[in-house]
C-alpha positions as CSV (number, residue, x, y, z in Angstrom):
1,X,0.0,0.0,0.0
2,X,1.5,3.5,-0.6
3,X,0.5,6.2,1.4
4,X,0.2,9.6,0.1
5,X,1.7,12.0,3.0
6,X,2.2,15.0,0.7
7,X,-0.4,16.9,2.9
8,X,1.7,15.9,6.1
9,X,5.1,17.5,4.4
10,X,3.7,20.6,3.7
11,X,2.7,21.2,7.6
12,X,5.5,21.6,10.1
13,X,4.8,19.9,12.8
14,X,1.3,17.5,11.5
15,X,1.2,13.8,13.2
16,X,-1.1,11.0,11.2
17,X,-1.8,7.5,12.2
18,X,-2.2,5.0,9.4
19,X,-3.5,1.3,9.6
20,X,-2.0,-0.1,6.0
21,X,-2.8,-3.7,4.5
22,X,0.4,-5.4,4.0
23,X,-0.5,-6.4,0.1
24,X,2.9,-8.6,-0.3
25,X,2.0,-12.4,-0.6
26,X,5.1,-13.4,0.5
27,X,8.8,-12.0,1.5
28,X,11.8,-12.6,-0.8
29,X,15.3,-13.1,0.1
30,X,17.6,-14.5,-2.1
31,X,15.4,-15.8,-4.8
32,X,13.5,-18.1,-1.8
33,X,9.9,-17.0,-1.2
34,X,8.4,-17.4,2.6
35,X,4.6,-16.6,2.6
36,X,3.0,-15.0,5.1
37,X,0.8,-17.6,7.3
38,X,-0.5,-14.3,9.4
39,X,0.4,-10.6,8.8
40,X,-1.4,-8.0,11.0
41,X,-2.3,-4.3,9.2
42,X,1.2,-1.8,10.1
43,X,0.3,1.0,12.4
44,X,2.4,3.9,11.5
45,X,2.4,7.3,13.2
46,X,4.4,9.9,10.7
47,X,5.4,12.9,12.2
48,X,6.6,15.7,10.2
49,X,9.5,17.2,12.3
50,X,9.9,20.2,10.2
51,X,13.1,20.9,8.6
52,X,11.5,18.7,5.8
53,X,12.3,15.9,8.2
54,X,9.7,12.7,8.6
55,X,9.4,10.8,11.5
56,X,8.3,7.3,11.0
57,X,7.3,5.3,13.9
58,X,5.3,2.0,14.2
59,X,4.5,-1.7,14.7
60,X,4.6,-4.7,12.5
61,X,3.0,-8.4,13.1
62,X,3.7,-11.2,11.0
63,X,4.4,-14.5,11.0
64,X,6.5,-16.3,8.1
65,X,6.2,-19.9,6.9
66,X,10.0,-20.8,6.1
67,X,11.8,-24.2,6.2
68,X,13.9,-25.4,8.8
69,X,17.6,-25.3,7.7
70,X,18.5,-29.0,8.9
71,X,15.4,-31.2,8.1
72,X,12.8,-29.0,5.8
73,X,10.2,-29.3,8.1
74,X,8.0,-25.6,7.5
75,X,8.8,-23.4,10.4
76,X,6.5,-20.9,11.5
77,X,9.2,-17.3,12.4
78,X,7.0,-14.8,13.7
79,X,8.3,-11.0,13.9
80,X,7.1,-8.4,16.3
81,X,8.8,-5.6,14.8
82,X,9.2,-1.7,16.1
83,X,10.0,1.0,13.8
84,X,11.7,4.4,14.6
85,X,12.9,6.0,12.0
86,X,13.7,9.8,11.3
87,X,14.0,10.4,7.5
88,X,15.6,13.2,6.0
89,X,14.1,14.6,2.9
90,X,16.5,17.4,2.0
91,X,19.3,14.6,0.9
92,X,19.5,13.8,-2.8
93,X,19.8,10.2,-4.3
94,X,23.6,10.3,-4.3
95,X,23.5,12.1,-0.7
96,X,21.8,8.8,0.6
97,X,24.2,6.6,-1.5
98,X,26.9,7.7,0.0
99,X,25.7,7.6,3.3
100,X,24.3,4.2,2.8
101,X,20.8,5.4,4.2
102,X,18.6,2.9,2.6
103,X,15.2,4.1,2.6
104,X,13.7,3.5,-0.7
105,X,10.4,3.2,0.6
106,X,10.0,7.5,0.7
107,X,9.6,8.3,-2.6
108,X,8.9,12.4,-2.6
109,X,5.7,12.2,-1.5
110,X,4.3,8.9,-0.5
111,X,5.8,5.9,1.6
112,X,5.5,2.5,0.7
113,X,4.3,0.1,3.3
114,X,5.1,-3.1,1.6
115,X,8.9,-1.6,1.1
116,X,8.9,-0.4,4.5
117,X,8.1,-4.2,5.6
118,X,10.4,-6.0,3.4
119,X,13.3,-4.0,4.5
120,X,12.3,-4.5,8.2
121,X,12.0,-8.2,7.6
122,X,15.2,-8.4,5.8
123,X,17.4,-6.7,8.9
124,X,15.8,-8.9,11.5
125,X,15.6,-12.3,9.4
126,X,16.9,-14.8,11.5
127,X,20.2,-16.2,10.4
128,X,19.5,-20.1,10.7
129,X,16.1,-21.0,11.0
130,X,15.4,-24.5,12.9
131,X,12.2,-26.2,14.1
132,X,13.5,-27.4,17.3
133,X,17.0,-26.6,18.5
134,X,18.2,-30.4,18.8
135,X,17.0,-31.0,15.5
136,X,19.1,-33.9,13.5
137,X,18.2,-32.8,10.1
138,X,18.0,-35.3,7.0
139,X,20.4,-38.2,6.0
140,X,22.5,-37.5,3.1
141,X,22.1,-40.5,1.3
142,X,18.4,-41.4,1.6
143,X,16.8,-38.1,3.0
144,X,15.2,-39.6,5.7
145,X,14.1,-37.2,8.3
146,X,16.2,-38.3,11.5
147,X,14.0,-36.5,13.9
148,X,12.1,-39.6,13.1
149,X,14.3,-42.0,14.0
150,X,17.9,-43.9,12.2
151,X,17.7,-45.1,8.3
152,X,20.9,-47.5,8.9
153,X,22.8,-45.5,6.2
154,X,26.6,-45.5,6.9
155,X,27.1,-42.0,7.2
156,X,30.7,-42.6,8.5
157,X,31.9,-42.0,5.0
158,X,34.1,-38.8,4.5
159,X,34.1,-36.3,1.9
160,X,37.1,-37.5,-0.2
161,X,38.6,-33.9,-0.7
162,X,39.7,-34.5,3.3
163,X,41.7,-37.4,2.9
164,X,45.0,-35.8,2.7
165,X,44.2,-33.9,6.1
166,X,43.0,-37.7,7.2
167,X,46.5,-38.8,6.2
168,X,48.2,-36.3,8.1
169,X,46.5,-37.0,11.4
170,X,47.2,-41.1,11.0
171,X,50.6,-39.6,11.2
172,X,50.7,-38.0,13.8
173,X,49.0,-40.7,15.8
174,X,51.7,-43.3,15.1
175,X,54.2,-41.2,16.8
C-alpha cells in the first residue's frame, strides 16, 4: 500500500496515524519465497519534524512460513517488529548513497508500506532457521528425516577432498 503524505510535508509539525494492509503475498530473500501464514495491518504514526524531516514510527506483526535449515520441516518465524525512523528529505539520491541510508520506501511524496516491511523483515531475518534446536536434520544418502528415528545408512563415509588432512593425522597418531 502506498501512502500519500504529501499533505503531512507541507505542515510543520502535522502527526497521522495509518493502519496499512500489508498487500505482499510473500517475502523474498535470495530468490527463496516465505509466505505470510498471518500478517497484522502496520500501524504507523508519521510525524513531520519540520526541517523537511519525517518521522516514522510503528509496529509490525507477521508470522512467516520458512523451512527449517537442517530437516525441511516448514517453520512458523513470527516477527514483532518496532519502527523508529527519522527520515531526511533534504538529501538527494547520491547524498543517501553515500551515506548508505537505505530508505527506498520514501519516494517524494508517498511511503510504501510493503517496502517499508520487506526492509524490516530483511534486517531482523533470522540467520539459521530451525524447528527445534536439537534438530538432526536429513540423512544424506536417503533423505530420511532423522528427527524420526535412524535409516541405517553408513554416514561414517568422509568427503574425499579431506583425505589428505586424514592422512596427516594417521601420522601424527603413530608417533
Amino acid at each position: 500500500m502506498i501512502i500519500n503524505i504529501s499533505e503531512l510535508l507541507s505542515t510543520p509539525g502535522k502527526s497521522e496515524y495509518y493502519e496499512a494492509p500489508i498487500e505482499m503475498d510473500a517475502f523474498e530473500l535470495n530468490g527463496d519465497l516465505y509466505p505470510f501464514s498471518k500478517k497484522e495491518p502496520v500501524k504507523l504514526t508519521i510525524t513531520n519534524t519540520g526541517d523537511r524531516e519525517i518521522s516514522v514510527e510503528g509496529s509490525i506483526e507477521a508470522v512467516l512460513a520458512a523451512p527449517c535449515d537442517r530437516c525441511l520441516k516448514e517453520v512458523l518465524v513470527p516477527f514483532s517488529l518496532k519502527v523508529d525512523k527519522v527520515i531526511d528529505l533534504k538529501k538527494t539520491d547520491e547524498d543517501r548513497i553515500n551515506d548508505l541510508d537505505e530508505t527506498s520506501y520514501i519516494d517524494h511524496s508517498s511511503l510504501d508500506v510493503d517496502r517499508l516491511v520487506s526492509d524490516e523483515l530483511l534486517i531482523h531475518f533470522p540467520m539459521k532457521i530451525l524447528c527445534r534446536e536439537d534438530c538432526k536434520g536429513i540423512c544424506f544418502k536417503c533423505g530420511k528425516d532423522l528427527n524420526l528415528g535412524e535409516c541405517g545408512c553408513d554416514r561414517e563415509s568422509l568427503d574425499p577432498r579431506m583425505s589428505a588432512i586424514r592422512d596427516i593425522f594417521k601420522n601424527f597418531k603413530e608417533v
